[in-house]
DSSP file (Angstrom, degrees, kcal/mol; ACC not computed):
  #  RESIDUE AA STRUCTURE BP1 BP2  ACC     N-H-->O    O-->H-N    N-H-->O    O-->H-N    TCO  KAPPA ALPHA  PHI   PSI    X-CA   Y-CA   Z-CA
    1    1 A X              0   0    0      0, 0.0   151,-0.1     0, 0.0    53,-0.1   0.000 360.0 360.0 360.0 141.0  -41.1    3.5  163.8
    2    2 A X    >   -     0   0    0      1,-0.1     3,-2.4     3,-0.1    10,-0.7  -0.153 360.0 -94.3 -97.7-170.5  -38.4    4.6  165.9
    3    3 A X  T 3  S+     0   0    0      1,-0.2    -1,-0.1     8,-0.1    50,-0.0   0.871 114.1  80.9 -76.3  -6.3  -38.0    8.3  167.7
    4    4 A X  T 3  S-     0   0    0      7,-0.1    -1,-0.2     5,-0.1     4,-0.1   0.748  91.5-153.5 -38.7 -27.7  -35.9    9.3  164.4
    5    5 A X    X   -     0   0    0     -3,-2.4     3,-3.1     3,-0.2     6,-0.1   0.413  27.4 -61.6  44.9 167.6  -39.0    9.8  162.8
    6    6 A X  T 3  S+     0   0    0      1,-0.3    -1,-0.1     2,-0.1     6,-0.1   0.918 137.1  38.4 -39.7 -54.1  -40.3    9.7  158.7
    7    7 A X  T 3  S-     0   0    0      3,-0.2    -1,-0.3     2,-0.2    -2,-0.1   0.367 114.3-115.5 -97.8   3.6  -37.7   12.6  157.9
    8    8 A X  S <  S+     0   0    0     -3,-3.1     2,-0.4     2,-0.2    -3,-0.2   0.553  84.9  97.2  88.2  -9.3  -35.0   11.6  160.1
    9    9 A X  S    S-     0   0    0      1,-0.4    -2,-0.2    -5,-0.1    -1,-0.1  -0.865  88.6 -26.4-131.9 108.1  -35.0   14.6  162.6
   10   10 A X  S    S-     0   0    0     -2,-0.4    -1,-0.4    -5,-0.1     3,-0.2   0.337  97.9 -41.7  69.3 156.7  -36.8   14.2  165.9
   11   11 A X  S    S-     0   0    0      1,-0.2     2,-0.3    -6,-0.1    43,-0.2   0.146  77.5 -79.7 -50.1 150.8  -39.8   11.9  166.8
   12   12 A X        -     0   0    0    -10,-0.7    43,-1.9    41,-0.2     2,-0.7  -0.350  50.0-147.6 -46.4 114.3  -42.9   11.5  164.2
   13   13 A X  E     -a   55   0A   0     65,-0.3    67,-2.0    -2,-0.3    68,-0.8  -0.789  19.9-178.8 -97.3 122.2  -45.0   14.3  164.6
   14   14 A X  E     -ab  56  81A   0     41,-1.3     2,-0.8    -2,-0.7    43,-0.8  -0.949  18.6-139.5-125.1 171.0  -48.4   14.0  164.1
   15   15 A X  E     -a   57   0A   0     66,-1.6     2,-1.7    -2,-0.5    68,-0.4  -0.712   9.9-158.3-129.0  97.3  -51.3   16.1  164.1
   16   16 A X  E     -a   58   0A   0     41,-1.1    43,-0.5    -2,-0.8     2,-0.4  -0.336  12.2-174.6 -78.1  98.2  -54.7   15.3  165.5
   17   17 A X  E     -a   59   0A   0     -2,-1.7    68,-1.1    41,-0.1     2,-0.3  -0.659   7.3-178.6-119.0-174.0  -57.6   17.1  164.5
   18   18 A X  E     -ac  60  85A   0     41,-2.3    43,-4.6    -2,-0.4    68,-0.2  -0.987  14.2-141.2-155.6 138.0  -61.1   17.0  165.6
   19   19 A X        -     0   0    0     66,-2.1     4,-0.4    -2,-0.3     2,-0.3   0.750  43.6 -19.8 -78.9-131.7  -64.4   18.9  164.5
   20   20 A X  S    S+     0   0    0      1,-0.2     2,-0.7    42,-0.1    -1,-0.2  -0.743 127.6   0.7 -86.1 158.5  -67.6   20.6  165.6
   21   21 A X  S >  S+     0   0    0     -2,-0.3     3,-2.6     1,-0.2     4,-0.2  -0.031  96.1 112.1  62.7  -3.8  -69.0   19.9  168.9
   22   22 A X  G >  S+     0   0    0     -2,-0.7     3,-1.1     1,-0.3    16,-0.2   0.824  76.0  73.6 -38.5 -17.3  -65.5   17.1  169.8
   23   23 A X  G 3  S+     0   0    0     -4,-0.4    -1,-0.3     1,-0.3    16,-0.1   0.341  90.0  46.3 -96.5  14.7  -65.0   20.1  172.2
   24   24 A X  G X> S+     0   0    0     -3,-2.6     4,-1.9    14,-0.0     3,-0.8  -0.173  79.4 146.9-137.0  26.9  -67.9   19.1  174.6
   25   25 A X  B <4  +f   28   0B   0     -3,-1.1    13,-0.7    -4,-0.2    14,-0.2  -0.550  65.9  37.0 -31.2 106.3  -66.8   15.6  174.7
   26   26 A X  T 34 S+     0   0    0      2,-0.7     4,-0.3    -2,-0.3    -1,-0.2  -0.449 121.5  47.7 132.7 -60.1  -67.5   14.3  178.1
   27   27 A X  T <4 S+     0   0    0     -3,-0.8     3,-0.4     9,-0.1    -2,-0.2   0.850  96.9  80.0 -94.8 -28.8  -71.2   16.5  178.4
   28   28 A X  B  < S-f   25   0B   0     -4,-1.9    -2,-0.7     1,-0.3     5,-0.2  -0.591 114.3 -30.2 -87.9 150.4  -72.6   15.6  174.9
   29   29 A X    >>  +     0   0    0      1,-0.2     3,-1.9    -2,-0.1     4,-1.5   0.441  67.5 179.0   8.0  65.2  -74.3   12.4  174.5
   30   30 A X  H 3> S+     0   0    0     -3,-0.4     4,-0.9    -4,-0.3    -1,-0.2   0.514  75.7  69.3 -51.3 -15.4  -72.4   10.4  176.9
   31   31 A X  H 34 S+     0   0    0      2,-0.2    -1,-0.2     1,-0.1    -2,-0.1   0.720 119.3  22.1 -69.6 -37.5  -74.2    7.4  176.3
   32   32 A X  H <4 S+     0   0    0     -3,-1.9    -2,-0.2     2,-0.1   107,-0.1   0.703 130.8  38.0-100.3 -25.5  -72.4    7.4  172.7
   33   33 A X  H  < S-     0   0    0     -4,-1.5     2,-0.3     1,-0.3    -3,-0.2   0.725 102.6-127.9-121.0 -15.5  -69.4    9.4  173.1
   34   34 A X     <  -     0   0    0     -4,-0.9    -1,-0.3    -8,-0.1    -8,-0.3  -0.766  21.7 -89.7 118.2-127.1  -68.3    8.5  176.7
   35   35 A X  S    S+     0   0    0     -2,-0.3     2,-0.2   -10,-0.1    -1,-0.1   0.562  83.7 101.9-138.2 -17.7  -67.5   10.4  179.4
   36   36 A X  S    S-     0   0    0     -3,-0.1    -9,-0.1     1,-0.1     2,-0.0  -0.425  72.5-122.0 -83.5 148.8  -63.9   11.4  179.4
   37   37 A X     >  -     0   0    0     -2,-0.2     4,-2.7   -11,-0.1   -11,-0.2  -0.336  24.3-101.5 -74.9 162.4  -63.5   15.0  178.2
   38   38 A X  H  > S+     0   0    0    -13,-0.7     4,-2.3     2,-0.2    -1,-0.1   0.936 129.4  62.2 -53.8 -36.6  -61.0   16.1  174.7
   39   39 A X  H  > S+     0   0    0      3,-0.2     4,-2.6     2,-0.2    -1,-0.2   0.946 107.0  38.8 -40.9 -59.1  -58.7   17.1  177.5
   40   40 A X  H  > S+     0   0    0      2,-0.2     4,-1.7     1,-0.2     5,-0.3   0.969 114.1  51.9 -52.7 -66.7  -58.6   13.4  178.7
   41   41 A X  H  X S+     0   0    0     -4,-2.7     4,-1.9     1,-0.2    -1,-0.2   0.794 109.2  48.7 -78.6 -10.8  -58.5   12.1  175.5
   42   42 A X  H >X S+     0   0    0     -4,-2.3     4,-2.8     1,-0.2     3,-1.3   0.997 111.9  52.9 -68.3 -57.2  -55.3   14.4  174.4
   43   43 A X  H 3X S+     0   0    0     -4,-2.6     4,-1.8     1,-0.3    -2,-0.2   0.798 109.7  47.5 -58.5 -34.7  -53.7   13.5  177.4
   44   44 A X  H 3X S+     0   0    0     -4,-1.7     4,-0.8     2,-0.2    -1,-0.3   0.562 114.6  43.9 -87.2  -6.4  -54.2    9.9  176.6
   45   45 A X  H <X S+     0   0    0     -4,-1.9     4,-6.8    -3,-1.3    -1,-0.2   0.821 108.0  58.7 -52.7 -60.3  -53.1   10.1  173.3
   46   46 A X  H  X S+     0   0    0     -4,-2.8     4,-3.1     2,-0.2    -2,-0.2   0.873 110.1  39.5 -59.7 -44.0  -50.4   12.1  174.1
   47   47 A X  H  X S+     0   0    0     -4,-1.8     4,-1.7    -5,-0.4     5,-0.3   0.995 117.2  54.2 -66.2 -53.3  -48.8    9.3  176.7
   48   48 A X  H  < S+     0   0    0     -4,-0.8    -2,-0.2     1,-0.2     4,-0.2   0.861 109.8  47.1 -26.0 -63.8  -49.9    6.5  174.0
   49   49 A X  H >X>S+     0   0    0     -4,-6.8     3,-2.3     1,-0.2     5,-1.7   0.910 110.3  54.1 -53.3 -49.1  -47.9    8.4  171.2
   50   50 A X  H ><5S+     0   0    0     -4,-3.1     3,-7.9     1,-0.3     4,-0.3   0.924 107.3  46.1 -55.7 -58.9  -44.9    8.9  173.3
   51   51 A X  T 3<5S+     0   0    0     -4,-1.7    -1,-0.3     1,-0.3    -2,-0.2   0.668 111.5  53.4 -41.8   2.7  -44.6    5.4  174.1
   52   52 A X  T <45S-     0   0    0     -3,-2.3    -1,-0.3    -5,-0.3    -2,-0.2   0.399 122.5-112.1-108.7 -14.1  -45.1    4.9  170.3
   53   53 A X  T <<5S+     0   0    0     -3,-7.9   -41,-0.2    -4,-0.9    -3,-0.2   0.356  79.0 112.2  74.9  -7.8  -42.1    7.4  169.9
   54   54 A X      < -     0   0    0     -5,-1.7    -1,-0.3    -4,-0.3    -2,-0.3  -0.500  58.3-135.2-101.6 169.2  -44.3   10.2  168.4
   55   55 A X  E     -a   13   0A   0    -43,-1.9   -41,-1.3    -2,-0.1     2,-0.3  -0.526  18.5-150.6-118.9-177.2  -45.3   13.3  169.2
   56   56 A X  E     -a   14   0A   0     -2,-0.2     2,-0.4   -43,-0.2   -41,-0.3  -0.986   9.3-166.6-149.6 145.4  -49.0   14.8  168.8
   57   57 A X  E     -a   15   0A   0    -43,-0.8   -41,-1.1    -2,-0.3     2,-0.5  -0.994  18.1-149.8-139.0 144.2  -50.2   17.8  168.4
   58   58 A X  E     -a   16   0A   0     -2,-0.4     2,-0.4   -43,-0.2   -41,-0.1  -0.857  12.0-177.1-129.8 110.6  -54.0   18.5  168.8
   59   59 A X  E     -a   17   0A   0     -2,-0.5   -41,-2.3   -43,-0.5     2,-0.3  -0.932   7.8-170.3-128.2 155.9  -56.5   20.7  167.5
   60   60 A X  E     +a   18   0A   0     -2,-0.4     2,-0.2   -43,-0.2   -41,-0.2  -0.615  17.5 150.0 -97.8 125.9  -60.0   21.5  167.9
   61   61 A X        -     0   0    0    -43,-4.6     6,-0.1    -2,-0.3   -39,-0.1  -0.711  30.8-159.4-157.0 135.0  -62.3   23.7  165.8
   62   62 A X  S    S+     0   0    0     -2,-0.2     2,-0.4   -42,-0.1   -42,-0.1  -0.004  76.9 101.3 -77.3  33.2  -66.4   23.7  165.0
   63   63 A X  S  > S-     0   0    0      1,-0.3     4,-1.6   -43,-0.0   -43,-0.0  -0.978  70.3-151.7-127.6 117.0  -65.4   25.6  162.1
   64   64 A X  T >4 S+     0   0    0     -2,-0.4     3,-3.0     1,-0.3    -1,-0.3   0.784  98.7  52.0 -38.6-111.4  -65.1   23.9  158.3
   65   65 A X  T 3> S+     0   0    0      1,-0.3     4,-2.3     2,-0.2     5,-0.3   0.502 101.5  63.0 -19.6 -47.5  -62.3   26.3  157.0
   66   66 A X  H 3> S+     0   0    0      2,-0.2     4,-2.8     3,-0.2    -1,-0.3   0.945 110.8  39.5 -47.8 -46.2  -60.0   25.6  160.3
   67   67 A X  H <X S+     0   0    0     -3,-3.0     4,-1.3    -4,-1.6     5,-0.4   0.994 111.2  50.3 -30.1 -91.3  -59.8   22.0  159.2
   68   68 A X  H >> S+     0   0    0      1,-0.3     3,-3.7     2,-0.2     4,-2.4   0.804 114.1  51.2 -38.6 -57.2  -59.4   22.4  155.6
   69   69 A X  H >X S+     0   0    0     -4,-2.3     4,-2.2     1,-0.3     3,-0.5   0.951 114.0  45.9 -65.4 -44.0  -56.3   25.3  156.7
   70   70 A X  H 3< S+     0   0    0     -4,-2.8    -1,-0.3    -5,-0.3    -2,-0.2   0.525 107.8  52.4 -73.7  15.0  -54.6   22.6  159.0
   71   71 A X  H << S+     0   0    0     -3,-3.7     4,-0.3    -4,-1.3    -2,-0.2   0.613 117.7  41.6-103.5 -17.8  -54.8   19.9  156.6
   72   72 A X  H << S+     0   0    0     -4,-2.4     3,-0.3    -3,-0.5     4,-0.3   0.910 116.3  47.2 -79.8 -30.1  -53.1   22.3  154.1
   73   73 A X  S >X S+     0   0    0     -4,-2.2     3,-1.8    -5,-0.3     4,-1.3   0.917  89.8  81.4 -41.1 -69.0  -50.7   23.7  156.4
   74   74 A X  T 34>S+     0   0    0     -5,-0.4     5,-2.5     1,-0.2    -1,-0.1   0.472  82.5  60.8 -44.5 -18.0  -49.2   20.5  158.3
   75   75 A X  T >45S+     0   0    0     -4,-0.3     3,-4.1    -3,-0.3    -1,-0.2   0.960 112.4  40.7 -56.8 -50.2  -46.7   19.3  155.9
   76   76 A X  T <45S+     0   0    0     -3,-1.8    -2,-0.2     1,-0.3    -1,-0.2   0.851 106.1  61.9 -54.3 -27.8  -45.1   22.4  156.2
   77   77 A X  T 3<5S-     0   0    0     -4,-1.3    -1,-0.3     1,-0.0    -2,-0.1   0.006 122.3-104.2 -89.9  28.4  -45.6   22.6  159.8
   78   78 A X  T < 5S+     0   0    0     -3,-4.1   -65,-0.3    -5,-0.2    -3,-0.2   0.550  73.6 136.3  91.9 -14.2  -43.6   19.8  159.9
   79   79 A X      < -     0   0    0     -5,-2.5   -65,-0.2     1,-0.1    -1,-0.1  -0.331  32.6-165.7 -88.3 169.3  -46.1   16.9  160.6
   80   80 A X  S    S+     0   0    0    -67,-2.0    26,-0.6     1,-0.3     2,-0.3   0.406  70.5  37.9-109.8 -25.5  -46.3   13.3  158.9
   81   81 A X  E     -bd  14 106A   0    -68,-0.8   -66,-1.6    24,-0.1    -1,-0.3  -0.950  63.9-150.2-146.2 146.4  -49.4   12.0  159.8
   82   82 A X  E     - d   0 107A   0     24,-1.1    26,-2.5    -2,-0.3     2,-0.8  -0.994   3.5-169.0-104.5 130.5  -53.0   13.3  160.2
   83   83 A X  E     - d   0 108A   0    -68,-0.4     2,-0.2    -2,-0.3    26,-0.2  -0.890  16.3-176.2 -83.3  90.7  -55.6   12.0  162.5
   84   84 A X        +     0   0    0     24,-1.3    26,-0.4    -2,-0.8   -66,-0.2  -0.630  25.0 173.3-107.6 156.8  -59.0   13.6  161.7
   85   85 A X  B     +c   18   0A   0    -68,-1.1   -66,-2.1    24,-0.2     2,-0.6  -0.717  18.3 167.7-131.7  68.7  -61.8   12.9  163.6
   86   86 A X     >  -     0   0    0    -68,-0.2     4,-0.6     1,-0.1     3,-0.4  -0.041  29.5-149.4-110.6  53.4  -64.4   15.9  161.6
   87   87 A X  T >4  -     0   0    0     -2,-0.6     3,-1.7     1,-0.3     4,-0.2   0.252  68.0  -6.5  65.5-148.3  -67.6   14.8  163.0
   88   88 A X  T 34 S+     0   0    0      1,-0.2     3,-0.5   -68,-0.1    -1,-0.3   0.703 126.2  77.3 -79.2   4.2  -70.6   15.2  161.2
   89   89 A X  T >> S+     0   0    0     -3,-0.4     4,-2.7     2,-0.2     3,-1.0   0.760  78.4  66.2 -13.2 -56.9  -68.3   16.9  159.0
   90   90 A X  T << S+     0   0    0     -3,-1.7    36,-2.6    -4,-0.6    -1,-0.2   0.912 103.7  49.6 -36.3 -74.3  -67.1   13.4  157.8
   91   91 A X  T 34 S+     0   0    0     -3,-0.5    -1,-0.2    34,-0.3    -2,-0.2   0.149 126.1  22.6 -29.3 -23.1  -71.0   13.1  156.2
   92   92 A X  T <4 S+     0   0    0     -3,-1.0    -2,-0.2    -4,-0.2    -3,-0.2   0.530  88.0  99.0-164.7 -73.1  -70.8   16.7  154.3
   93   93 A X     X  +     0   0    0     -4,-2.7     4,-1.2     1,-0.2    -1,-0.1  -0.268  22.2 167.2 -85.6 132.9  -67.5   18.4  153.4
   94   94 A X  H  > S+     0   0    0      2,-0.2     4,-2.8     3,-0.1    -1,-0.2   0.473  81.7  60.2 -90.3 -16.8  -66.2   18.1  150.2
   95   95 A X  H  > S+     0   0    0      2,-0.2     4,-1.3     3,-0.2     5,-0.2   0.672 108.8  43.5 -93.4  -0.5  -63.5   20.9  150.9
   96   96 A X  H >> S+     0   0    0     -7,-0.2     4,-3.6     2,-0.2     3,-1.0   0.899 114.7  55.5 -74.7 -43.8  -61.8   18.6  154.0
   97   97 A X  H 3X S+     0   0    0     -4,-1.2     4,-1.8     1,-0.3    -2,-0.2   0.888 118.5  30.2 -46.0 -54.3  -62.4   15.8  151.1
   98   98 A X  H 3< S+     0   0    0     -4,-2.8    -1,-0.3     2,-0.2     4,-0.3   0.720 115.9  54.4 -75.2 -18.6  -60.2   18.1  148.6
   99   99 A X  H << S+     0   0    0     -4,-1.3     4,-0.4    -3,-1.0     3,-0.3   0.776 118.1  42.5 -83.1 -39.4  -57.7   19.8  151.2
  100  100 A X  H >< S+     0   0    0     -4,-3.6     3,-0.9    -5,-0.2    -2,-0.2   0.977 112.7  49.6 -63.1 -56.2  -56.9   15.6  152.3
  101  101 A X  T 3< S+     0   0    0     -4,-1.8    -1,-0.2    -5,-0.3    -2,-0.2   0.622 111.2  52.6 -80.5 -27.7  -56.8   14.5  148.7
  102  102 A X  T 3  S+     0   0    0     -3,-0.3     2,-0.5    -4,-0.3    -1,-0.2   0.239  96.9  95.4-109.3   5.9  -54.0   17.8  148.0
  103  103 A X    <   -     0   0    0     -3,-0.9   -31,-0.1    -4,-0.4    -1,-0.1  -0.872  63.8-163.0 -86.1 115.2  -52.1   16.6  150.7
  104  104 A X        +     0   0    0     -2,-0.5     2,-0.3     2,-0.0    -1,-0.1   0.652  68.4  90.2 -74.0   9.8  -49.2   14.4  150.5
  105  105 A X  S    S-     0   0    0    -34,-0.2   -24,-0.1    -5,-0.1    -2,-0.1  -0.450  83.8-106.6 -88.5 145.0  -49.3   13.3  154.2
  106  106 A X  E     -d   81   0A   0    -26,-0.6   -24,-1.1    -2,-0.3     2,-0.3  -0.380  31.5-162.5 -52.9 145.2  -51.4   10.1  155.4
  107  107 A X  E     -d   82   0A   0    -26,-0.2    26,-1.4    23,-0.1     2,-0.7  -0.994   7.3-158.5-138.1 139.2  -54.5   10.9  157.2
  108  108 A X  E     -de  83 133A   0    -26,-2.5   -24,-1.3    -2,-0.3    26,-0.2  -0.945  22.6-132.2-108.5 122.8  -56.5    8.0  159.5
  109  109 A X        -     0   0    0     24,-2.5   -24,-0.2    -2,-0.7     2,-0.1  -0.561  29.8-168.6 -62.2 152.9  -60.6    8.9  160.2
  110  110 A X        +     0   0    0    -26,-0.4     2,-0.4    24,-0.2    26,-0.3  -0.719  22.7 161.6-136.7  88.7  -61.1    8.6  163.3
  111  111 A X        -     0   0    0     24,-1.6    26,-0.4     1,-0.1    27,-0.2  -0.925  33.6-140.7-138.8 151.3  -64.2    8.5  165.2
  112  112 A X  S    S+     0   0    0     -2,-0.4    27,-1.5    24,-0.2     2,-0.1   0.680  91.8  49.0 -83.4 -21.3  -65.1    7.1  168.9
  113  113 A X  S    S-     0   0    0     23,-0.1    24,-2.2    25,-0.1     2,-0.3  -0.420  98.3-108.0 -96.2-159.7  -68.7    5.5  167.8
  114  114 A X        -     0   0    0     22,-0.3    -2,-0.1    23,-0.2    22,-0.0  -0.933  29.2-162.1-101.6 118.6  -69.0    3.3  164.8
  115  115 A X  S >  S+     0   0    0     -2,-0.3     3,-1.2     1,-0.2     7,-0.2   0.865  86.6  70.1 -60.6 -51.6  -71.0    5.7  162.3
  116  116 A X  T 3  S+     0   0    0      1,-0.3    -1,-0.2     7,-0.2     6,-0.1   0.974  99.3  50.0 -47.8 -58.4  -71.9    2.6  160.2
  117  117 A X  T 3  S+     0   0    0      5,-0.1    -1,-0.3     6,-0.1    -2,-0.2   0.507 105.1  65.8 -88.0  21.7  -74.2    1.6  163.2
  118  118 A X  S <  S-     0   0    0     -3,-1.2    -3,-0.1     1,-0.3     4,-0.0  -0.296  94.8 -13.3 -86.8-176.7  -76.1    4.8  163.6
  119  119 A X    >   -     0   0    0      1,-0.2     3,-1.6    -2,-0.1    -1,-0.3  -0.095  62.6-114.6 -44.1 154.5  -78.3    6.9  161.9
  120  120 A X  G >  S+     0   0    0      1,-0.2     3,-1.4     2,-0.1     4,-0.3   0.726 114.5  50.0 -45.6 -32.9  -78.9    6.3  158.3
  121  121 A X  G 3  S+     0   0    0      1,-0.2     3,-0.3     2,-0.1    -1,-0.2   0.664 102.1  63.2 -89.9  -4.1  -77.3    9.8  157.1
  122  122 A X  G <  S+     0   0    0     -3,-1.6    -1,-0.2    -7,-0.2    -2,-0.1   0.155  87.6  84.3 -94.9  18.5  -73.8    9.2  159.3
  123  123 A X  S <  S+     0   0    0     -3,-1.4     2,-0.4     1,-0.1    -7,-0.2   0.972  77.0  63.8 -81.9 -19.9  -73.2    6.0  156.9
  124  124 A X        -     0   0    0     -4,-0.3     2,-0.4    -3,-0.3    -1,-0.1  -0.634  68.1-164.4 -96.4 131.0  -71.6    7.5  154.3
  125  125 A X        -     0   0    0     -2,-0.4     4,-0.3     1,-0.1   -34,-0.3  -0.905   5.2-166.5-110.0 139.0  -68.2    9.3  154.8
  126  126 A X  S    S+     0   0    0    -36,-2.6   -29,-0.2    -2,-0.4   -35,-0.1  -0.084  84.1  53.5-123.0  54.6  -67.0   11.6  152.2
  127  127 A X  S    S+     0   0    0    -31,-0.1     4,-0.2   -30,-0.1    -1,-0.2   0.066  81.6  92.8-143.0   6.0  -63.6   11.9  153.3
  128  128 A X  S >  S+     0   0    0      2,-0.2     3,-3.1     1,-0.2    -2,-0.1   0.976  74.0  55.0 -79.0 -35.8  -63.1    8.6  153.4
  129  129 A X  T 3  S+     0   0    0      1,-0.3    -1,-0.2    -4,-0.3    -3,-0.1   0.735 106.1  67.6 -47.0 -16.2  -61.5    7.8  149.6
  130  130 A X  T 3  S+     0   0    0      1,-0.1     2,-0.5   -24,-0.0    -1,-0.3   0.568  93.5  91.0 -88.6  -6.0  -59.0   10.7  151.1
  131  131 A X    <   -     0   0    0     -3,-3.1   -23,-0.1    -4,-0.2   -25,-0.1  -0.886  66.3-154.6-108.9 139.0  -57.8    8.3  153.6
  132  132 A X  S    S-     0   0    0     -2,-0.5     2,-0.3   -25,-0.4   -24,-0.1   0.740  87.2 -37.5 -47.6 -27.6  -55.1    5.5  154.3
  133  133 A X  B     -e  108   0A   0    -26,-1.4   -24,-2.5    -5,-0.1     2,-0.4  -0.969  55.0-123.3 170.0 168.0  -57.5    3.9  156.8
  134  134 A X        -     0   0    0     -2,-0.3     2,-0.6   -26,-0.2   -24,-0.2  -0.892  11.0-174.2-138.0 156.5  -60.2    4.3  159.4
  135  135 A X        +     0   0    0     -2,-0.4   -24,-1.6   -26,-0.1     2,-0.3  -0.947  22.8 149.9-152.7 120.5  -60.7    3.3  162.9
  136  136 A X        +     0   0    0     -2,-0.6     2,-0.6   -26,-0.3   -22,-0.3  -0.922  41.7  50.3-145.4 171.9  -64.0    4.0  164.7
  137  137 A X  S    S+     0   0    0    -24,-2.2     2,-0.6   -26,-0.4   -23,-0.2  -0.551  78.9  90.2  99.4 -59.4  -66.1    2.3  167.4
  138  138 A X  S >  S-     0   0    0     -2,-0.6     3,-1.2   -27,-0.2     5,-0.1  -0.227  77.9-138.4 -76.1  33.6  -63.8    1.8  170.0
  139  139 A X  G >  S+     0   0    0    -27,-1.5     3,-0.7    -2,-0.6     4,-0.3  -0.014  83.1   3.4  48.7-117.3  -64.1    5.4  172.3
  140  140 A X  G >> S+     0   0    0      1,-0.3     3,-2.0     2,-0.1     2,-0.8   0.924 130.3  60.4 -51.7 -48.5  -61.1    6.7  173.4
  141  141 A X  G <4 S+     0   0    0     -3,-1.2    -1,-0.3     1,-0.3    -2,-0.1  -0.264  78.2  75.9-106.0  80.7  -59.0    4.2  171.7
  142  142 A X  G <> S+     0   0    0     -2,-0.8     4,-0.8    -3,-0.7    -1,-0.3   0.033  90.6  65.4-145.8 -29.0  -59.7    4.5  168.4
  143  143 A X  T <4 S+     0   0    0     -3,-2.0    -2,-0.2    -4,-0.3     4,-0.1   0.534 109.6  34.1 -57.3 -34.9  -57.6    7.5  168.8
  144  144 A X  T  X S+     0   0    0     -4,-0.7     4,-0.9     2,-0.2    -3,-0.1   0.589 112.8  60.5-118.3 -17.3  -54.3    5.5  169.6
  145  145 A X  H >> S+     0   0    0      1,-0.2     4,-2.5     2,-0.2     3,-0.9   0.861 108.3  51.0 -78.9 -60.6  -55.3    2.5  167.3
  146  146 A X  H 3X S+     0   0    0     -4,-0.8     4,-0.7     1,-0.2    -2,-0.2   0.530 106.3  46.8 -65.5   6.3  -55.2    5.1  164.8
  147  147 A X  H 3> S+     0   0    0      2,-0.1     4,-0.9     3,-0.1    -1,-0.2   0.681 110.3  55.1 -83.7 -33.9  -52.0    6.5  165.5
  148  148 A X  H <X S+     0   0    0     -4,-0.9     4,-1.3    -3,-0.9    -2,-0.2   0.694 107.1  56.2 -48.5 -53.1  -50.7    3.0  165.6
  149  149 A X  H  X S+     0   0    0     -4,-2.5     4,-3.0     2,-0.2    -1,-0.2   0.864 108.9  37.0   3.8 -98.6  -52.1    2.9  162.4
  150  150 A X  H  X S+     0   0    0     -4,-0.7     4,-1.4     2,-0.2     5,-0.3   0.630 113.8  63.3 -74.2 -20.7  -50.3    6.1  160.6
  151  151 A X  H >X S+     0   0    0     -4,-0.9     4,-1.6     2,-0.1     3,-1.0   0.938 102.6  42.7 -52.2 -85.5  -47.4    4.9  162.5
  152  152 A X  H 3X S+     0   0    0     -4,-1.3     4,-2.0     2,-0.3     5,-0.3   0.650 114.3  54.2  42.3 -87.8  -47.5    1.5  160.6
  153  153 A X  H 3X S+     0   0    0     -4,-3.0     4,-1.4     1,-0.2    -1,-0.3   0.856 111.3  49.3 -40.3 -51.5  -48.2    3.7  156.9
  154  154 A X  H XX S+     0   0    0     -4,-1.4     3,-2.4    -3,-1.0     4,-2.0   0.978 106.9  46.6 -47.8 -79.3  -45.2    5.6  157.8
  155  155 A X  H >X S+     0   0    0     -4,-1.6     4,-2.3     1,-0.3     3,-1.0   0.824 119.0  47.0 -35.0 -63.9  -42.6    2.7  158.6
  156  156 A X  H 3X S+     0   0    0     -4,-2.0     4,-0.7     1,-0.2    -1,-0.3   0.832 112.0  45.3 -45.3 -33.3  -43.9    0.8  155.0
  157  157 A X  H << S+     0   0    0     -3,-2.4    -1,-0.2    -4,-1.4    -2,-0.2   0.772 118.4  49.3 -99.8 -25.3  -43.7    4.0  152.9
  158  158 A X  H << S+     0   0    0     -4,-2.0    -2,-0.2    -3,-1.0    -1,-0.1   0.987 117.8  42.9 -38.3 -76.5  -39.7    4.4  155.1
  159  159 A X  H  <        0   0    0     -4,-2.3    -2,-0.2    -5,-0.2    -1,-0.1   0.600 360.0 360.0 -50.7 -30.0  -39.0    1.0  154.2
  160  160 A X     <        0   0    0     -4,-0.7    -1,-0.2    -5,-0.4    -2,-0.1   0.544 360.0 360.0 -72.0 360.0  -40.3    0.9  150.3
């Protein structure tokens, strides 16, 4: 996709968010979650995206109901794409699952482990049937595969 973006004015904007405890990334289980802080991994998003032609915009909240209001918000604010990352959130909320499902924008899960190979209660996602696709395992980039991603969903849905 080029820096025109889906709508034809200025680069694709999308909008990465991320759930409870993503905001001590770096200090929490490092062993799983790696070492680089959310600062690091926005920054390294953020260079990815440009080269990608997009733009990113990233927020944090350990609070349900912030989610659910920026997945209802962001068409209007202008975005194309979502990248959620909502933690054990993913496992539990049924209102991100309905606030995704009453959005017309693509959204890619995102998560840095693999869930599937973790405990038994992180196998099940219930936000996944609300999404275009999922990208987990791969730490930090898993972030930028999934942008790559919703890039990709854009360009087909351009093109169709």
């Amino acid at each position: 996709m080029d820096e025109a973006g889906a709508a034809g004015a200025g680069p694709v904007r999308l909008l990465v968010l991320n759930g409870p405890n993503l905001d001590r990334l770096g200090r929490r289980e490092p062993e799983i979650y790696g070492h680089q802080t959310l600062a690091d991994l926005e920054r390294a998003l953020a260079a990815e995206a440009a080269t990608l032609g997009a733009a990113i915009v990233c927020r944090q909240s350990n609070h349900e109901g912030d989610l659910v209001g920026w997945v209802g918000a962001a068409e209007d604010e202008g975005f194309h794409a979502i990248l959620l990352n909502a933690g054990a959130l993913t496992h539990t909320s049924y209102s991100l699952y309905d606030a995704l499902r009453g959005s017309s924008l693509p959204c890619v899960e995102v998560h840095l482990s693999n869930p599937e190979a973790r405990e038994p209660f992180r196998h099940q996602s219930v936000i996944a049937a609300a999404c275009v696709g999922k990208v987990s395992g791969f730490g930090v980039a898993s972030y930028a595969l999934a942008a790559r991603g919703a890039l990709a969903v854009l360009a087909k849905a351009a093109s169709d």
